[in-house]
TORKEVEX-68580 format. One record per residue (C-alpha): residue in one letter; x, y, z. Coordinates in nm, 4 decimals, decimal comma. Layout:
BEGIN
+-----+----------+----------+----------+
! res !       c1 !       c2 !       c3 !
+-----+----------+----------+----------+
!   A !        X !        Y !        Z !
...
+-----+----------+----------+----------+
END
This chain:
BEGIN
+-----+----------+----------+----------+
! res !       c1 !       c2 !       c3 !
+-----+----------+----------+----------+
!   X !  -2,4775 !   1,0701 !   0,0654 !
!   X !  -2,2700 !   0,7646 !   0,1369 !
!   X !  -2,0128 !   0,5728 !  -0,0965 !
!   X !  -2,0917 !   0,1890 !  -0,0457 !
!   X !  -1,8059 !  -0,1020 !  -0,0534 !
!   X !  -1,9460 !  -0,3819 !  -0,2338 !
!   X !  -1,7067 !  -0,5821 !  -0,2954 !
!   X !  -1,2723 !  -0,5737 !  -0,2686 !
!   X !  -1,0361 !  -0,8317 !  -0,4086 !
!   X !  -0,7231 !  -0,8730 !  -0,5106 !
!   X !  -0,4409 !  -1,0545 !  -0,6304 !
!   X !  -0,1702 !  -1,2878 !  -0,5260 !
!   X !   0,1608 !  -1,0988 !  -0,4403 !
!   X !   0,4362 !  -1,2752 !  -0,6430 !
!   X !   0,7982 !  -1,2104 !  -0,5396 !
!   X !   0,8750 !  -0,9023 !  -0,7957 !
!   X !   1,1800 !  -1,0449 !  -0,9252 !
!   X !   1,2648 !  -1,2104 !  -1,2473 !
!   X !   1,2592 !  -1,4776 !  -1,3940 !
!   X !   1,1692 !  -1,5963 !  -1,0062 !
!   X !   0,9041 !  -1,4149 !  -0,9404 !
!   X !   0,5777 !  -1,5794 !  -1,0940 !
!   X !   0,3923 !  -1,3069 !  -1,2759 !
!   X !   0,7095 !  -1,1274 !  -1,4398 !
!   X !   0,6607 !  -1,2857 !  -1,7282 !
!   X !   0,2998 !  -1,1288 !  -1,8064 !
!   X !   0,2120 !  -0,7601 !  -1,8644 !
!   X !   0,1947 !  -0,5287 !  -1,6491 !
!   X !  -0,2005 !  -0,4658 !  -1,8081 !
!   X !  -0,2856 !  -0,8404 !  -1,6576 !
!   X !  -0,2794 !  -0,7606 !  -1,3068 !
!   X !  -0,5220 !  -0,4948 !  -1,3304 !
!   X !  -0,7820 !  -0,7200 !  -1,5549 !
!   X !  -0,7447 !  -0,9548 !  -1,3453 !
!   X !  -0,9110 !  -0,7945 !  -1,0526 !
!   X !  -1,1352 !  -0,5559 !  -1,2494 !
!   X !  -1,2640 !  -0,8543 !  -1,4275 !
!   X !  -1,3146 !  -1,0279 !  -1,0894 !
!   X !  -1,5323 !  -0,7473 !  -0,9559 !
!   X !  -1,7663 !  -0,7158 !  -1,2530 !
!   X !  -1,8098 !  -1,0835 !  -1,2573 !
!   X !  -1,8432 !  -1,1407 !  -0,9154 !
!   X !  -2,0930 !  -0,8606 !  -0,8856 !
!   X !  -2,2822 !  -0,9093 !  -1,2481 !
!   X !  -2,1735 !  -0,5142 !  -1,3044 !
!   X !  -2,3119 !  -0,4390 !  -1,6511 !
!   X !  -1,9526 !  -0,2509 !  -1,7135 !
!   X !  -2,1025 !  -0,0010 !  -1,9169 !
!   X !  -2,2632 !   0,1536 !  -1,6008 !
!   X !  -1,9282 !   0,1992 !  -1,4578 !
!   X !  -1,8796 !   0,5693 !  -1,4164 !
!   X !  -1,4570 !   0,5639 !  -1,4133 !
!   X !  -1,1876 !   0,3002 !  -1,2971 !
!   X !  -0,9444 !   0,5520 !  -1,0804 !
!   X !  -0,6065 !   0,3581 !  -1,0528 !
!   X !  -0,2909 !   0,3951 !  -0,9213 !
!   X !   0,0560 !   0,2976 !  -1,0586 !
!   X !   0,2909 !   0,4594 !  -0,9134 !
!   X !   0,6075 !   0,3766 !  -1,1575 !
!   X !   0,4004 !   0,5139 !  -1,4851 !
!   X !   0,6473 !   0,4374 !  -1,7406 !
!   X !   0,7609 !   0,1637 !  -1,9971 !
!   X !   0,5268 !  -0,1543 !  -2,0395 !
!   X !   0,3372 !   0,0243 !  -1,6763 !
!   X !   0,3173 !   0,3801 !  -1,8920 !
!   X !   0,0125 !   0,5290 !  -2,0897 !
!   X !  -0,2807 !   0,5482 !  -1,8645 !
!   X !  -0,3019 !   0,1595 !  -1,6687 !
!   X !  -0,6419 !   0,2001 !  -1,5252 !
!   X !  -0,7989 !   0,2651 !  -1,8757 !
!   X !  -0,5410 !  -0,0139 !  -2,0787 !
!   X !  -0,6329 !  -0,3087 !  -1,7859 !
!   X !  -1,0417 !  -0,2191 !  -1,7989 !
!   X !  -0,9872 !  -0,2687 !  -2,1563 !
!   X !  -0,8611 !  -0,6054 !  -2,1539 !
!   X !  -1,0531 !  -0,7067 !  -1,8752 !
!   X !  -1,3650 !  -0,6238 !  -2,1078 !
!   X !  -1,5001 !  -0,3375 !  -1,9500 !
!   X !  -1,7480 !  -0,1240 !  -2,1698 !
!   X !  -1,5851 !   0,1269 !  -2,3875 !
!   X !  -1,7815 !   0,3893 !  -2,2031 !
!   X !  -1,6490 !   0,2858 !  -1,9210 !
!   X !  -1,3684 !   0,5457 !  -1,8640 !
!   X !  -1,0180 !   0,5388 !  -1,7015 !
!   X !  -0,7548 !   0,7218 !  -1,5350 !
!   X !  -0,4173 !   0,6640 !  -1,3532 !
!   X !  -0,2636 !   0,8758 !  -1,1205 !
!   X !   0,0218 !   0,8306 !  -0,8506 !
!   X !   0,0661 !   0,9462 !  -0,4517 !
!   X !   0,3821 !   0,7104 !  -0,4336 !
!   X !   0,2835 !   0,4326 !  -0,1478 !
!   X !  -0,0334 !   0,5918 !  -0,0070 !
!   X !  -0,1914 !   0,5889 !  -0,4121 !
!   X !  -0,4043 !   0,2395 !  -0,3644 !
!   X !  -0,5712 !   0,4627 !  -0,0360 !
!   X !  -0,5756 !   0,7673 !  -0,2970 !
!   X !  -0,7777 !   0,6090 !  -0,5492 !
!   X !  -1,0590 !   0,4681 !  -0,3031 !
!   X !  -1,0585 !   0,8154 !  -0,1284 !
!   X !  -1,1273 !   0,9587 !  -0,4393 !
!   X !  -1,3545 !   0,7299 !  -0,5738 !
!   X !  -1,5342 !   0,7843 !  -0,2136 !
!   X !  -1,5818 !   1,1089 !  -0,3268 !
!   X !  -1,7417 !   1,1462 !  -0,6229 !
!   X !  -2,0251 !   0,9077 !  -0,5043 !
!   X !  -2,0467 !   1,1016 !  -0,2491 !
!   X !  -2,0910 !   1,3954 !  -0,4376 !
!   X !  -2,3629 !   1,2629 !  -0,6157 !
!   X !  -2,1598 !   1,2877 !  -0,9448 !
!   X !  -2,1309 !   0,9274 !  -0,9966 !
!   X !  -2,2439 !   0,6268 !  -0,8885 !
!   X !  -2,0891 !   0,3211 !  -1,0172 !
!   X !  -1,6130 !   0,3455 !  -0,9447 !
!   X !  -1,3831 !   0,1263 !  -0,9429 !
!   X !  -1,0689 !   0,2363 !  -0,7500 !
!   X !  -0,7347 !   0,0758 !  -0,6773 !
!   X !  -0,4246 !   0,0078 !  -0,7934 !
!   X !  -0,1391 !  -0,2255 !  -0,9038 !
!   X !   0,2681 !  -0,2655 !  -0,9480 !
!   X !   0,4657 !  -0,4925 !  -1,1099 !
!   X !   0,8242 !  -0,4665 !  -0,9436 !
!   X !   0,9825 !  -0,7061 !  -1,1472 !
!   X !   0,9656 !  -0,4873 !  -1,4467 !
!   X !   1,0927 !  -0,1715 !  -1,2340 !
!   X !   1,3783 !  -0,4398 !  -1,1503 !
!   X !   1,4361 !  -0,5611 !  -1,5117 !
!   X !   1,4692 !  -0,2319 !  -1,6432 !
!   X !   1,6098 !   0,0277 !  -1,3760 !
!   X !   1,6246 !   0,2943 !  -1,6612 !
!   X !   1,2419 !   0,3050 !  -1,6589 !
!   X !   1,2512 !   0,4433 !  -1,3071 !
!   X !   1,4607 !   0,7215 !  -1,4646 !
!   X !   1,6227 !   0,9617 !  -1,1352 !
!   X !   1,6062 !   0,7885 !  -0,8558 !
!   X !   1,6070 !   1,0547 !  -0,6358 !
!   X !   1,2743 !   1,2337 !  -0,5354 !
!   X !   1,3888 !   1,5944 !  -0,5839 !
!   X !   1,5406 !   1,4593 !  -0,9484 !
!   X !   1,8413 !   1,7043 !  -0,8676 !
!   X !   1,6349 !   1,9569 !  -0,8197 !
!   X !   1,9321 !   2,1334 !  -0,5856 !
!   X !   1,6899 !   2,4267 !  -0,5067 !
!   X !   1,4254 !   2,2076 !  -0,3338 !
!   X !   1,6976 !   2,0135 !  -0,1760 !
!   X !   1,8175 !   2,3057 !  -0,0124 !
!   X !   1,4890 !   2,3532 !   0,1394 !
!   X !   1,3771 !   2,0097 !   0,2156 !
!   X !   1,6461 !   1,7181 !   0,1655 !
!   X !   1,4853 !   1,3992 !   0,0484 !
!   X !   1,6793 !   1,0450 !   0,1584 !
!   X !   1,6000 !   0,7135 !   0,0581 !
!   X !   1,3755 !   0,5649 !   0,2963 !
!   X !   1,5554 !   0,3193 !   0,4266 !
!   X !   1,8026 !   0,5760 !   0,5705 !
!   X !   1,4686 !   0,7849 !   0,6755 !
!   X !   1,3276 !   0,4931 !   0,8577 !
!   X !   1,6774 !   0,5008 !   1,0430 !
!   X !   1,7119 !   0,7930 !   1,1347 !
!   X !   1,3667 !   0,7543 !   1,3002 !
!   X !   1,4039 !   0,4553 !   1,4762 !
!   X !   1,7484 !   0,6370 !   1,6389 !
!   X !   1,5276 !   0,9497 !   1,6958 !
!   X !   1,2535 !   0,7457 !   1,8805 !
!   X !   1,5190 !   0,4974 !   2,0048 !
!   X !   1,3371 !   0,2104 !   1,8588 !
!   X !   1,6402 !  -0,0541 !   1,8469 !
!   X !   1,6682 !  -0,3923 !   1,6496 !
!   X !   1,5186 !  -0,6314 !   1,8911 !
!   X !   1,2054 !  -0,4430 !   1,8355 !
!   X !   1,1903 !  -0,3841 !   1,5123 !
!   X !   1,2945 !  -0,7730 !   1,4593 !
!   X !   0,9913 !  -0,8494 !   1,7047 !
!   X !   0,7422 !  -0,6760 !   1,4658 !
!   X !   0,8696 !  -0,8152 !   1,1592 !
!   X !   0,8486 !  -1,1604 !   1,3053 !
!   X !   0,4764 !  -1,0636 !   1,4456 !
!   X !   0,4124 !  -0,9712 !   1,0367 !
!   X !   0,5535 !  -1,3367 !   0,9363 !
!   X !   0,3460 !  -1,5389 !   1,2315 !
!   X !   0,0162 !  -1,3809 !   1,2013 !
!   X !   0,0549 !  -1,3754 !   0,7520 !
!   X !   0,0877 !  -1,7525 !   0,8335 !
!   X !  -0,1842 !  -1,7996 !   1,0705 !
!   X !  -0,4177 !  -1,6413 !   0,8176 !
!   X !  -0,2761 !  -1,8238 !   0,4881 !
!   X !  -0,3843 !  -2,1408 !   0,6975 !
!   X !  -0,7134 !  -2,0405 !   0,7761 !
!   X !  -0,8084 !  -1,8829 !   0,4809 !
!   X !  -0,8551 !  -1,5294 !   0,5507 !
!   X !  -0,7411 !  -1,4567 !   0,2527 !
!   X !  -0,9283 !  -1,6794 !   0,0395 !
!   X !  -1,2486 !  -1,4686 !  -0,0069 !
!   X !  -1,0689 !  -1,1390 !  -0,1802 !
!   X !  -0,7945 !  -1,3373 !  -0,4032 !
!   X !  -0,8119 !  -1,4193 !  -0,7631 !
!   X !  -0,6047 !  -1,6061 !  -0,9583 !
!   X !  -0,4168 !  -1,4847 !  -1,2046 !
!   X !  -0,4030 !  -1,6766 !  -1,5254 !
!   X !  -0,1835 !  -1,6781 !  -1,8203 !
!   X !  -0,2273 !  -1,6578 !  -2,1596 !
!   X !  -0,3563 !  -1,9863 !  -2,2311 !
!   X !  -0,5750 !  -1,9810 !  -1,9749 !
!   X !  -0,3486 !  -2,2156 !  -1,7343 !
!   X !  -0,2919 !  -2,0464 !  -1,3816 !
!   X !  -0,0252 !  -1,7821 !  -1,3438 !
!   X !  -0,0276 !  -1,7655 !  -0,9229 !
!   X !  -0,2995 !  -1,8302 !  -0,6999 !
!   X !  -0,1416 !  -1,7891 !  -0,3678 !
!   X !   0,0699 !  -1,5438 !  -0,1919 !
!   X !   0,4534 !  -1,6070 !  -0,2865 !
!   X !   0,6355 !  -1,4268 !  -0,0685 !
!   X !   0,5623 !  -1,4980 !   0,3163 !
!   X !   0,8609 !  -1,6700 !   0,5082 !
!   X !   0,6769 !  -1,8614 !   0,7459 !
!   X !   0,9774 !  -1,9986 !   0,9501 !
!   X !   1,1126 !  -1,6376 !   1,0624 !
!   X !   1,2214 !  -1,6097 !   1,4220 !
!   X !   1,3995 !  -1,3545 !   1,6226 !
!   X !   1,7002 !  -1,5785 !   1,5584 !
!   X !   1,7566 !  -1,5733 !   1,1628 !
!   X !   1,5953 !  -1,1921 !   1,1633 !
!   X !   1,8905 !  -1,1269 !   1,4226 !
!   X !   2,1356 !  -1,2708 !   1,1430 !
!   X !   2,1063 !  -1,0549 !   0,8659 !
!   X !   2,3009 !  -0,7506 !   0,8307 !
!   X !   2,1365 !  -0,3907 !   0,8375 !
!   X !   2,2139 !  -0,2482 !   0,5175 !
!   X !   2,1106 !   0,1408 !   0,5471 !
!   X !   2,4478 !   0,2321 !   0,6291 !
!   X !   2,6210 !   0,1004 !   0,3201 !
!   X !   2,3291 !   0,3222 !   0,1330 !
!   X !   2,3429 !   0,5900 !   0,3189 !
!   X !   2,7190 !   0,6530 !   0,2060 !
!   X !   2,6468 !   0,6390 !  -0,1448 !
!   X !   2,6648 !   0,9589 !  -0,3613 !
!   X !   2,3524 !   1,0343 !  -0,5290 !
!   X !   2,4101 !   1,3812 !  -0,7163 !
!   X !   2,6261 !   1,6216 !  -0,8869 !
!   X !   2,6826 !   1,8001 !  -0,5717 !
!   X !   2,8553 !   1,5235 !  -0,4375 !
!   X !   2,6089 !   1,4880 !  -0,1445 !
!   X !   2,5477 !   1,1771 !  -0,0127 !
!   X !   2,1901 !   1,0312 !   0,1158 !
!   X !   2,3099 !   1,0702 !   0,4832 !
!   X !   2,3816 !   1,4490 !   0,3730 !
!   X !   2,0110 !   1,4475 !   0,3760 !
!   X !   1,9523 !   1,3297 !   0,6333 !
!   X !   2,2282 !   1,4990 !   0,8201 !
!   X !   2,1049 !   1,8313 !   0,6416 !
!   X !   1,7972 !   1,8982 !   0,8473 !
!   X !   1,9240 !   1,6895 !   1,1722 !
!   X !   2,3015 !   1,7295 !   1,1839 !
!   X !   2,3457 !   1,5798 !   1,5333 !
!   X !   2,2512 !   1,2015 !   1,4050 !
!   X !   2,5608 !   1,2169 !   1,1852 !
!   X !   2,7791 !   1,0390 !   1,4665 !
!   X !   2,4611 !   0,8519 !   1,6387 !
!   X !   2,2364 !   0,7288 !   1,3776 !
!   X !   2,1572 !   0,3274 !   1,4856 !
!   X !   2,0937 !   0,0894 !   1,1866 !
!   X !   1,8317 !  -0,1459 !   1,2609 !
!   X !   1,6694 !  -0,1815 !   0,9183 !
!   X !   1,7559 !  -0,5043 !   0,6780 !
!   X !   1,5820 !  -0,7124 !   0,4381 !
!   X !   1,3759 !  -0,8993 !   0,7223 !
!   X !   1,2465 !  -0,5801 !   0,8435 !
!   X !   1,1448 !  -0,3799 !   0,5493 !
!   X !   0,8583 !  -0,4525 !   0,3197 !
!   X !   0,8453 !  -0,7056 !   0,0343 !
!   X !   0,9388 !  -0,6239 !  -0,3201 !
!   X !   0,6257 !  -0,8086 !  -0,4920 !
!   X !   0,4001 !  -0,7913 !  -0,8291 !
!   X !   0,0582 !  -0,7292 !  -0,7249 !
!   X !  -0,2707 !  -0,5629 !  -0,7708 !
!   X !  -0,6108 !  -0,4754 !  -0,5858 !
!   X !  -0,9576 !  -0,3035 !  -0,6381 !
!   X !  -1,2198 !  -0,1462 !  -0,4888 !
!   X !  -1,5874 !  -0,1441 !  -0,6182 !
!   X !  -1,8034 !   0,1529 !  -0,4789 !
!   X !  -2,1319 !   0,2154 !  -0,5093 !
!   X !  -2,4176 !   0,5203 !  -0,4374 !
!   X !  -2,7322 !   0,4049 !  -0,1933 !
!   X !  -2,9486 !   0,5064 !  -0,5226 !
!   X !  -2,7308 !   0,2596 !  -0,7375 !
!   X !  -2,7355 !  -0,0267 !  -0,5468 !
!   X !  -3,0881 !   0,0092 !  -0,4462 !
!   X !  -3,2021 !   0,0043 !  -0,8140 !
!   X !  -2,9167 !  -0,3274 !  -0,9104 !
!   X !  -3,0083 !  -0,5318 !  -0,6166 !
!   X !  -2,6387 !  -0,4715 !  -0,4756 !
!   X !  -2,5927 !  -0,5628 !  -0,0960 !
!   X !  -2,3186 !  -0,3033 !   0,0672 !
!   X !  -2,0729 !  -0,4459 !   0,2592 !
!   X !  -1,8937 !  -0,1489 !   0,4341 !
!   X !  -1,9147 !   0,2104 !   0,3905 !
!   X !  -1,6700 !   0,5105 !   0,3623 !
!   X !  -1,6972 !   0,6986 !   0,6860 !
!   X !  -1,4202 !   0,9134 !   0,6525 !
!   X !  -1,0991 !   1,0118 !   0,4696 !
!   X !  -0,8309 !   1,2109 !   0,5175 !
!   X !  -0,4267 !   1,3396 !   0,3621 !
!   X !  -0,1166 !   1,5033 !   0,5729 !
!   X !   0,1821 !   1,6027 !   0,4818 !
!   X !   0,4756 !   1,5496 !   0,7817 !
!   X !   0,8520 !   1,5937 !   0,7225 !
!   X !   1,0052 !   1,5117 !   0,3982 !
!   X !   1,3256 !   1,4583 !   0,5185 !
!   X !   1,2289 !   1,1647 !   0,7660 !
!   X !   0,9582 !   1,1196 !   0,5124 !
!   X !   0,7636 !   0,8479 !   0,7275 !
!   X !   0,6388 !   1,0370 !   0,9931 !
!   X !   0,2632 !   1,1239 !   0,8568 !
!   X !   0,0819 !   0,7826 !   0,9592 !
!   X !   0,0372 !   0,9002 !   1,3180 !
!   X !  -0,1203 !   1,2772 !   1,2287 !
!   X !  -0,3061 !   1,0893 !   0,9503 !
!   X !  -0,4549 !   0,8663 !   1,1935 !
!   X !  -0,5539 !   1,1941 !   1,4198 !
!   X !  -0,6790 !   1,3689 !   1,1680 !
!   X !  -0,9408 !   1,1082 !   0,9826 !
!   X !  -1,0288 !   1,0516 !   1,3413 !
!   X !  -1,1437 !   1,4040 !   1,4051 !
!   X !  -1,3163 !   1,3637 !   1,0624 !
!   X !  -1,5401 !   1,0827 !   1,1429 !
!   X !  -1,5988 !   1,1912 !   1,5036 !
!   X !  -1,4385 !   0,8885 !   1,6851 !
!   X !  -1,1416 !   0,7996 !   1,8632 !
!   X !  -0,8858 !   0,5257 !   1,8774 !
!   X !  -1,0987 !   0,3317 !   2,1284 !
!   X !  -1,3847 !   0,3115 !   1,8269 !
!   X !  -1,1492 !   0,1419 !   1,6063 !
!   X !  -1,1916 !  -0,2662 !   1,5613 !
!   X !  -0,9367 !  -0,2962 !   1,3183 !
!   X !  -0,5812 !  -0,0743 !   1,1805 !
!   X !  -0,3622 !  -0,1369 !   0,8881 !
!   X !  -0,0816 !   0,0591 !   0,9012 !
!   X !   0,1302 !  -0,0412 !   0,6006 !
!   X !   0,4901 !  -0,1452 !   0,7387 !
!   X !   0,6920 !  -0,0310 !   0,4443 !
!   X !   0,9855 !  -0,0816 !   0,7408 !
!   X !   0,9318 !  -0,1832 !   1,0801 !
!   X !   0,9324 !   0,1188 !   1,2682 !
!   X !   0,6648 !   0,3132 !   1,0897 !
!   X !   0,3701 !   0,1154 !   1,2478 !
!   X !   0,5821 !   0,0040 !   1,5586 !
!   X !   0,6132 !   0,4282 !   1,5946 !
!   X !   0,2480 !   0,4861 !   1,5093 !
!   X !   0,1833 !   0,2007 !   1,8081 !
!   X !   0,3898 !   0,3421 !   2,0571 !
!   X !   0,2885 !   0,7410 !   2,0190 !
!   X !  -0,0966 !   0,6437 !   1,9858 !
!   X !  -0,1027 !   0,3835 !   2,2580 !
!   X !  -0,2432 !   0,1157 !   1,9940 !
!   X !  -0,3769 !  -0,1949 !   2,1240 !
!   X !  -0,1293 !  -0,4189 !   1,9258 !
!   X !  -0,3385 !  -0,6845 !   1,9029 !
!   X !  -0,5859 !  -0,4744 !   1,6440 !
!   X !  -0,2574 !  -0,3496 !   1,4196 !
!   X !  -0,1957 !  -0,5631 !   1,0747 !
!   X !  -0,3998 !  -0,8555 !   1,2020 !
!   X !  -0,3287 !  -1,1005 !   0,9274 !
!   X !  -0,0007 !  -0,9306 !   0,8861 !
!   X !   0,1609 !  -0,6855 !   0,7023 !
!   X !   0,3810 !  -0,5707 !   0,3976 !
!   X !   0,7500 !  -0,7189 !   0,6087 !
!   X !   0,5715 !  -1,0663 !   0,4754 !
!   X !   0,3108 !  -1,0419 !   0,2462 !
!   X !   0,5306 !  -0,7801 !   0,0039 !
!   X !   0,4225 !  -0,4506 !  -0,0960 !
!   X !   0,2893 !  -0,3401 !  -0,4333 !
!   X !   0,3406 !   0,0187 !  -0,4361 !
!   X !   0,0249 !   0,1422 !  -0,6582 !
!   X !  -0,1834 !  -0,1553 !  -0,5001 !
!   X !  -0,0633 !  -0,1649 !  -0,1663 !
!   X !  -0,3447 !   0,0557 !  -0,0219 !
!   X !  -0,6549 !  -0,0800 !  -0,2116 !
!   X !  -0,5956 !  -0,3776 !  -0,0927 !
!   X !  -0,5020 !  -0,2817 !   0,2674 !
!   X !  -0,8773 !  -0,1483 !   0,2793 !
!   X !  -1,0191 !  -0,5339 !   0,1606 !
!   X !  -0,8006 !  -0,6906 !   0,4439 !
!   X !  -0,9391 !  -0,4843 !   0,6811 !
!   X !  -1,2943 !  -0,4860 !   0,5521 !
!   X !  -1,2775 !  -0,8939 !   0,5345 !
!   X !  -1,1022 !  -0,8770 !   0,9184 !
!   X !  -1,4351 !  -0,6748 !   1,0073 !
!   X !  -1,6524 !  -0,9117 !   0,8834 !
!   X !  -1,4565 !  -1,2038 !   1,0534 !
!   X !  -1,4208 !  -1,0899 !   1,3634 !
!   X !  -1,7515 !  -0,9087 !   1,4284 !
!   X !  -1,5792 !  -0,5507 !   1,4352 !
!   X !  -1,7405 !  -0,2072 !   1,3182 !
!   X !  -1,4683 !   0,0259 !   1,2033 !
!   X !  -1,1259 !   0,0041 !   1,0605 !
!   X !  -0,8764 !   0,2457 !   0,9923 !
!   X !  -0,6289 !   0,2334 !   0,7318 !
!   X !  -0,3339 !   0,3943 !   0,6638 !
!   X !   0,0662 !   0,4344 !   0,5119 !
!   X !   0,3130 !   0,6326 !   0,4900 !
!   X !   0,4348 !   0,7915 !   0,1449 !
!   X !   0,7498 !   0,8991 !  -0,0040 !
!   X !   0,7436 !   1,3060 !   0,0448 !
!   X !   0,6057 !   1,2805 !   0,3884 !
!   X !   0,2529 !   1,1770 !   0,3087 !
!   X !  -0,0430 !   0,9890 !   0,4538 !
!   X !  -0,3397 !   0,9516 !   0,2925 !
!   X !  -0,5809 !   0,7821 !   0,5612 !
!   X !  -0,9085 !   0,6578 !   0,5468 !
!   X !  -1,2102 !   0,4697 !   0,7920 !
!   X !  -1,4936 !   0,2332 !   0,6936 !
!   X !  -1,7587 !   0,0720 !   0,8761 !
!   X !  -1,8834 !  -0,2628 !   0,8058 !
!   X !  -2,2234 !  -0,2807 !   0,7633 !
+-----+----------+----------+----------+
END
């Protein structure tokens, strides 16, 4: 039984900073009824028929606490039997809620979801002491004995030293991001999946992507200092370890060779954003007069190192592709997040990726990336490239804190 795409949207990605940033102001609740509302309306859904909203947040506490997906279907009107949950997979959860949304149609026990995600940075920013420990084993010095956790920047260091990726090519990428973000802002390839978002009063919050940086070259990228080193230093625990001990832990011959390449150019945005998914059974849309755009082919989660943490996009990719029974030459179309630079530039250079097919209308470096959201609406970019460009299948994937990647492959239809 297949899971049908009908319809993906999303909305703009405000810079997640306050008072700067220009959805801070609003609850977190508004970015998910913004695009839930979108998708009933834009579909006629009678909301009632809506088997469960499966969301993804992946900071779950203060104003973003309490259960999201089932608070934002709420106030975007949704039927009361319309049901909700909210779960987290750290980066990869926007891919996690469509995968298992994907599922249960499939399944044939449900037949009306509504999957995906959303983050509002600026309150994580606001109030730090909602994010509680900030370290992913939360001094848990038994599991960092075993498997020392860094923050990613450092990880995404100590990977591009590994690999000997340097800066001019992780500069080149981000500036790739910037250019081809811009080329599709002009020509509206965005315009089909984003909704505003409205205050209040009705009046219009953001309707347009804040963040790019459309005048990046090589030049001002080349400018700005890395910064992983400085972090790296930092003590982060009772022990007194630093998070360059972690790293240094499980690979103790970077401690005198580690290359920093990573900065603020380089890296992904910090934005406020959200995105959604609407699937559908074959039976379902049949009897509603629903026309499928793309369906689920495959999908697919891997666990890599947790120390490097970043590694699992490339056995991700492998895997769903051994799942759906196709290979990299099948593929029309890849999104492969770029929480930093060298996670897709790595996936690119160990899978032999025609670079012309990776983050087409760019990537997280310059559009900013919503944690929770981030993958939902990776999976509408892709699926409104496909219909663009004439292309079949896309594959999309990211890498998650832990080493995780969920993955995941639709076909337009």
């Amino acid at each position: 039984m297949d899971a049908f795409i009908i319809d993906a949207v999303r909305t703009p990605r405000a810079i997640g900073k306050a008072p700067k940033g220009a959805l801070s102001h609003l609850h977190p609740h508004r970015l998910g009824s913004t695009v839930l509302r979108a998708l009933a309306e834009r579909n006629d859904i009678d909301t009632s028929h809506v088997d469960d909203v499966i969301w993804g947040t992946s900071v779950q506490r203060g104003l973003q606490g309490h259960n999201l997906g089932r608070m934002a279907a709420l106030e975007a009107g949704f039927d009361e039997r319309s049901s909700g949950m909210t779960l987290d997979r750290f980066c990869g959860t926007g891919i996690t809620t469509v995968s298992l949304g994907a599922a249960q149609v499939m399944s044939g026990m449900e037949d009306l979801v509504v999957c995906g995600g959303s983050e509002m940075m600026s309150h994580t920013r606001i109030h730090p002491e909602l994010v509680g420990n900030t370290q992913l084993d939360s001094e848990n010095l038994v599991l960092r004995a075993q498997h020392p956790q860094s923050q990613q920047g450092v990880s995404a260091d100590a990977i591009a030293t590994l690999e000997r990726i340097d800066r001019t090519a992780v500069d080149a990428l981000a500036v790739t991001s910037q250019v081809r973000a811009d080329m599709a802002i002009k020509e509206g390839r965005f315009h089909n999946a984003i909704v505003p978002v409205l205050n209040d009063d009705g009046s219009v919050a953001l309707d347009r992507d804040e963040f790019p940086r459309p005048g990046t070259t090589a030049d001002t990228l080349a400018s700005l200092p890395a910064i992983f080193k400085r972090v790296a230093r930092a003590e982060i625990g009772p022990d007194g370890a630093t998070f360059g001990d972690m790293i240094y832990q499980k690979y103790p011959d970077l401690r005198d060779k580690m290359t920093w390449v990573h900065h603020a150019g380089n890296a992904s945005g910090i934005v406020d954003g959200a995105g959604a998914v609407l699937l559908a059974s074959e039976r379902y849309s049949e009897r509603n007069r629903l026309k499928p755009r793309a369906r689920v082919v495959a999908t697919a989660n891997i666990g890599d190192c947790p120390t490097l943490m970043l590694n699992a996009p490339v056995p991700a990719i492998r895997k769903v592709l051994d799942k759906a029974g196709l290979s990299i030459a099948d593929i029309d179309v890849f999104e492969i997040n770029e929480a930093f630079a060298v996670v897709p530039e790595k996936a690119i250079r160990d899978l032999n990726l025609d670079r012309s097919k990776v983050n087409i209308n760019g990537g997280a470096i310059a559009l900013g990336h919503p944690i929770g959201a981030t993958g939902a609406i990776l999976i509408g970019t892709a699926l409104d490239e496909l219909e663009r460009s004439g292309g079949r299948y896309a594959l999309i994937t990211m890498c998650a804190a832990g080493g995780m990647a969920p993955a995941i492959i639709i076909e337009r239809l």
